[in-house]
Each structure stands twice: as C-alpha cells, then as structure tokens.
C-alpha positions in Angstrom: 0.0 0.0 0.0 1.7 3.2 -0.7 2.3 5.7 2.0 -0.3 8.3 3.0 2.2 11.1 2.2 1.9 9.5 -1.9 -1.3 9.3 -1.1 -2.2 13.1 -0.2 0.2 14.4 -2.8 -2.0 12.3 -5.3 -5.0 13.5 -3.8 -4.3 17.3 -4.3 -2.9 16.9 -7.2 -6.3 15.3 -8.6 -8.2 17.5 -6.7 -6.7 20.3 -8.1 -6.8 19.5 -11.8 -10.0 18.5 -11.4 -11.5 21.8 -10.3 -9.3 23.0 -13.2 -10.6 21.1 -15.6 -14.1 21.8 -14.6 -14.1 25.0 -13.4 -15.4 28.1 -15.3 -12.6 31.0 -15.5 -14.5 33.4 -13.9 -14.4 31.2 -10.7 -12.1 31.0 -8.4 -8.9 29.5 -8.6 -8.0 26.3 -6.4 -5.6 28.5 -4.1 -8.4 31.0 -3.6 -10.9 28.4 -2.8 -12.7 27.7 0.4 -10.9 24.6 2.0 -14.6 23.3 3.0 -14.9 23.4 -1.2 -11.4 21.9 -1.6 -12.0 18.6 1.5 -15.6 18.1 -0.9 -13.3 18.3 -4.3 -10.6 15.9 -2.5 -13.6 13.4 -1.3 -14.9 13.2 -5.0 -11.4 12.3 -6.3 -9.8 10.8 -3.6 -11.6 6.9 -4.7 -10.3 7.2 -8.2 -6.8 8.6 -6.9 -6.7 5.6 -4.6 -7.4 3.1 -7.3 -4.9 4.4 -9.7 -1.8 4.6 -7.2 -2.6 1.4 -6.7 -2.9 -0.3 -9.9 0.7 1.8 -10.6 2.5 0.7 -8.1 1.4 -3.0 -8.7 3.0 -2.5 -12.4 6.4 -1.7 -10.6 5.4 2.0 -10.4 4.7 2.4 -14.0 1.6 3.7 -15.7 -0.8 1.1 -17.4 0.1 1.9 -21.2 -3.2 2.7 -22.1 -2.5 6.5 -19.7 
C-alpha cells in the first residue's frame, strides 16, 4: 500500500486538476478556494486517486500503457 504522504500528494494533485478542468474561468482559482470546497473536491477524487496509485504501483510504479 503506498504511503499516506503519496497518497495526499496524489490526492491534491487530482483535486486540483480536477476543479481545473471543470471550473469556469471566472471562478475561483483552487488556491483561492474555500478549503470546506477543496475537502468536498478531495472526497470526490480521492476513490479514483486511490485506485490508480494502486494499480501503478502494482505494475512496478509504472503507468498502465493505455494512460
């Protein structure tokens, strides 16, 4: 299982692009955000985050080849 320090870098790092991704440029920025709206972006994620650290490090830390 990786570490919980992978694990919350991964997390933010979703989180982040994420809100990015979706976000309307008008809105605010992640680092302006409320960190009650960041914690809800972080829960959304955080599954799909999990799930992909996981699968990486079971391919000896590589990337399926399909990513």
């Amino acid at each position: 299982m990786p570490t919980a320090s992978l694990l919350t870098a991964a997390i933010e790092a979703g989180a982040k692009a994420f809100h990015d991704a979706h976000r309307e440029k008008k809105f605010l920025t992640w680092e302006s955000s409320t960190e009650q709206y960041r914690e809800g972006i972080r829960a959304l994620v955080r599954p799909a985050v999990e799930a992909a650290v996981r699968v990486a490090l079971a391919q000896g830390g590589h990337p399926p080849a399909y990513v």
